[in-house]
C-alpha positions as CSV (number, residue, x, y, z in Angstrom):
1,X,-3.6,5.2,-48.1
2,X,0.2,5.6,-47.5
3,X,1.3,9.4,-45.6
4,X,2.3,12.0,-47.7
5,X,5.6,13.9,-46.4
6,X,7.1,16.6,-47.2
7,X,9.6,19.0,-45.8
8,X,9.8,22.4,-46.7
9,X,10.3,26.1,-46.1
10,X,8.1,27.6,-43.2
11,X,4.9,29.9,-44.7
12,X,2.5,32.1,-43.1
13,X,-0.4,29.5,-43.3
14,X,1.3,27.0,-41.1
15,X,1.1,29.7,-38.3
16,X,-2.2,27.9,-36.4
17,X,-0.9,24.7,-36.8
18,X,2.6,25.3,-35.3
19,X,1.5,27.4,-32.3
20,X,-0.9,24.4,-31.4
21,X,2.0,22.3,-31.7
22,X,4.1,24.9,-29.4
23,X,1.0,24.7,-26.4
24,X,1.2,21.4,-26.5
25,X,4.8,20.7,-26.4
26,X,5.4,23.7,-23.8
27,X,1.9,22.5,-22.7
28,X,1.2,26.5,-21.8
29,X,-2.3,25.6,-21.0
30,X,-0.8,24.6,-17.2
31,X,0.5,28.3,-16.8
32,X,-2.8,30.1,-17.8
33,X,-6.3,30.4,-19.7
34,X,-6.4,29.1,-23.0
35,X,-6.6,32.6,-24.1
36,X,-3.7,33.4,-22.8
37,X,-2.0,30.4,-23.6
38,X,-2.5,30.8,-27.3
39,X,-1.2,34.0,-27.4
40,X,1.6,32.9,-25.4
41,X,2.2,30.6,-28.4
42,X,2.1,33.1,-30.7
43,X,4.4,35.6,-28.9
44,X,7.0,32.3,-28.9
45,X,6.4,31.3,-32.4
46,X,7.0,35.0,-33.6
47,X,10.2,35.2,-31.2
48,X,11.4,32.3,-33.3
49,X,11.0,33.8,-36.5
50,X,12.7,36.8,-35.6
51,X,15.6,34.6,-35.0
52,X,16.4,32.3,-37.9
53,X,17.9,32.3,-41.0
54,X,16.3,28.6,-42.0
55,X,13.1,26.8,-41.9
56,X,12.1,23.6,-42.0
57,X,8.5,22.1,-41.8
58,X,7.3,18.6,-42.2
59,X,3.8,18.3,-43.6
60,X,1.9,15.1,-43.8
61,X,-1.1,14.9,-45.7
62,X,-1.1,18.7,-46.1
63,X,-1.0,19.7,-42.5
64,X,1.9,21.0,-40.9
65,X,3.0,18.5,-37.8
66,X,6.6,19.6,-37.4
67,X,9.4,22.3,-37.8
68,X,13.2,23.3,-37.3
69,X,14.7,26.7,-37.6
70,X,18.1,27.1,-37.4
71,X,20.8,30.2,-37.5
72,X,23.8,31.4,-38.8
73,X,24.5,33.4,-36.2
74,X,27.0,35.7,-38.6
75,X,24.4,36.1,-41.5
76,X,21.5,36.8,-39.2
77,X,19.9,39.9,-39.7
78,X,16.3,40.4,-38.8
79,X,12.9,41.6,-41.3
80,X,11.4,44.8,-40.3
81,X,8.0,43.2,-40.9
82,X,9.1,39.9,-39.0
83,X,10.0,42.5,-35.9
84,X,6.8,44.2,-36.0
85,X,4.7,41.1,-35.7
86,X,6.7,39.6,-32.7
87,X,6.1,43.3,-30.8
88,X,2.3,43.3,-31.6
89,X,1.9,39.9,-30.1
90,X,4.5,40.8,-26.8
91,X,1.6,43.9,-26.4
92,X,-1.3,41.3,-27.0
93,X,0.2,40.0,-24.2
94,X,0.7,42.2,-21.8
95,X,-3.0,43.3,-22.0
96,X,-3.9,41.4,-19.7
97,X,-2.4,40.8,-16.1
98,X,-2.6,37.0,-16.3
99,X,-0.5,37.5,-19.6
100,X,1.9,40.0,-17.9
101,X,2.4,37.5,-15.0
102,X,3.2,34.6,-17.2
103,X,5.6,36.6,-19.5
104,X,7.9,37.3,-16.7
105,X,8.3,33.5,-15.6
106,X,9.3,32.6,-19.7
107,X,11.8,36.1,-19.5
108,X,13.5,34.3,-16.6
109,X,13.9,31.4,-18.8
110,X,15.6,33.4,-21.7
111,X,17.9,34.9,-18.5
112,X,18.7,31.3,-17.6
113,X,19.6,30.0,-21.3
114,X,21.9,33.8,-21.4
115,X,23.9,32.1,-18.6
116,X,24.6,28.7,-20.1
117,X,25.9,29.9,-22.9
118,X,28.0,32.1,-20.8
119,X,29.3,29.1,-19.1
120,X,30.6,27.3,-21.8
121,X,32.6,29.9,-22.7
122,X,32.3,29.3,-26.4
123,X,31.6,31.2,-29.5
124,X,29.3,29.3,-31.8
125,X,28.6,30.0,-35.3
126,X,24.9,28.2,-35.4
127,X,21.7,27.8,-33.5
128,X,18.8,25.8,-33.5
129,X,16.4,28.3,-32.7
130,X,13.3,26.1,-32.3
131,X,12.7,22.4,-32.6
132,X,9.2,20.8,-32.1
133,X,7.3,17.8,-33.4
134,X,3.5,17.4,-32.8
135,X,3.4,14.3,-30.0
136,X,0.9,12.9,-32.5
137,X,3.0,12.0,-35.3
138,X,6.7,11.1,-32.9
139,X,7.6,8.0,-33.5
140,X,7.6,8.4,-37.6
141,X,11.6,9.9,-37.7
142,X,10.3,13.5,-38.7
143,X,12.6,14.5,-36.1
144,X,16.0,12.6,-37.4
145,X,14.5,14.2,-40.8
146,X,14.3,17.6,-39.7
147,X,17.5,17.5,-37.6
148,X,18.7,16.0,-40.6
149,X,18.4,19.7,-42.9
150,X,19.6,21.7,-40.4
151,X,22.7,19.8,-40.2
152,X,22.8,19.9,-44.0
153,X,22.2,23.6,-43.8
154,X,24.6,24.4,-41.4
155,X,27.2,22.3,-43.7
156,X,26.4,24.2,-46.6
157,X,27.4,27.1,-44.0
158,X,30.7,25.8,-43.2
159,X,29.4,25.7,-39.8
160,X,31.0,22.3,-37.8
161,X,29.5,23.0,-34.4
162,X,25.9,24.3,-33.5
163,X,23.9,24.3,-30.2
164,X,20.2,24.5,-29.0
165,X,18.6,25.0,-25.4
166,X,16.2,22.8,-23.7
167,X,14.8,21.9,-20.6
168,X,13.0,18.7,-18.4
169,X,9.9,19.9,-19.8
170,X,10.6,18.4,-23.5
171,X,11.8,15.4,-24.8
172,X,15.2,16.2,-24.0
173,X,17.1,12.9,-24.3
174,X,15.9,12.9,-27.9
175,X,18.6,14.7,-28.4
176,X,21.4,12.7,-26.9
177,X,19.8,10.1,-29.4
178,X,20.6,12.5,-32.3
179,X,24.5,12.3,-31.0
180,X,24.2,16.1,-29.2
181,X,26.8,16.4,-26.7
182,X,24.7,17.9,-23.1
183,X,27.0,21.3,-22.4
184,X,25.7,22.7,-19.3
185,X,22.8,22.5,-17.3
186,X,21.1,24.7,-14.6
187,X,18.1,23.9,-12.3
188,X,15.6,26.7,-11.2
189,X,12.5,26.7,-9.5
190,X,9.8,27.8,-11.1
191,X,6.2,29.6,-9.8
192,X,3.8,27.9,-11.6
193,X,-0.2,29.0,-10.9
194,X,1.5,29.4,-7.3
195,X,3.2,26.0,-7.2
196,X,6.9,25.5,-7.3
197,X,8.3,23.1,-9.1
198,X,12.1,22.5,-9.9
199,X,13.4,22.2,-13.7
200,X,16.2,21.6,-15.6
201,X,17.5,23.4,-18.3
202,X,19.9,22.5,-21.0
203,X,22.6,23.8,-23.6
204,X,23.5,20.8,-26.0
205,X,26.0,21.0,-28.1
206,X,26.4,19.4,-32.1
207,X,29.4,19.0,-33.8
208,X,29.2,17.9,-37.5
């Protein structure tokens, strides 16, 4: 029985399957507990939402295994409702101290992706706010399909150059592959469960 795939506009029922995807890809579960973990994922795949002003998620067979969001950074303008739910999962959270701990190490990331952007001086008129395929189903060109809309989106826009952040802990050549032009880049040392361990981080650059 051939796959069935199709790409469309996020919804609320996709939520599970799309903040298992973001543990594994993130792979949070090295951080923390899996409690913790999964509300990690949750507090990320709200702060996404919050974010965007397009969605695109593959679905095979009925299951959601993939999604892009992107932004128009002009048009953006952010739900009430959308809001609320990304505060109610930060205070989830911070419940907890292991929670609190781990929050701070990912709010030094969003300080670190603040300063690449700084450094390449540049006002851009679209983001790609979030990116992730599940590592099960790589390999099938979801990716090159989902990059694909956003590109289309961003067209329809009259948007001709976007950017997105990454780091050594994804797939991060993929994008050199999809003709992304690497930006900047910054390495940092990051505490993990008492362990340091140098990454890299990323700002690529598009230009359609």
């Amino acid at each position: 029985m051939s796959e069935q795939i199709i790409l469309r506009e996020y919804q609320e029922t996709d939520r599970q399957a799309l903040e298992d995807i973001i543990r594994e890809t993130w792979k949070y579960d090295r951080f923390c507990c899996a409690k913790v973990a999964k509300k990690m994922a949750k507090v990320y795949l709200n702060s996404c939402l919050i974010e965007q002003t397009f969605t695109r998620v593959a679905v095979i067979n009925h299951i959601p295994v993939g999604i892009i969001m992107g932004k128009n950074i002009q048009k953006h303008k952010c739900p009430l409702k959308l809001r609320i739910k990304w505060l109610k999962s930060i205070v989830s959270l911070f419940v907890s101290k292991e929670g609190r701990k781990i929050s701070k190490i990912f709010g030094g990331v969003k300080g670190i992706d603040e300063e690449l952007l700084a450094d390449c001086d540049k006002e851009y008129k679209g983001e790609v706010v979030f990116f992730a395929i599940s590592e099960k189903c790589r390999g099938k060109g979801l990716g090159r399909r989902l990059f694909q809309t956003v590109t289309d989106y961003m067209k329809s826009q009259h948007i001709s150059e976007f950017y997105l952040f990454t780091d050594t802990s994804c797939n991060y050549p993929f994008y050199e592959h999809l003709g992304l032009i690497r930006r900047c880049e910054k390495k940092q040392v990051i505490d993990v469960n008492d362990e340091k361990e140098e990454m890299t981080f990323f700002i690529y650059e598009y230009k359609i």
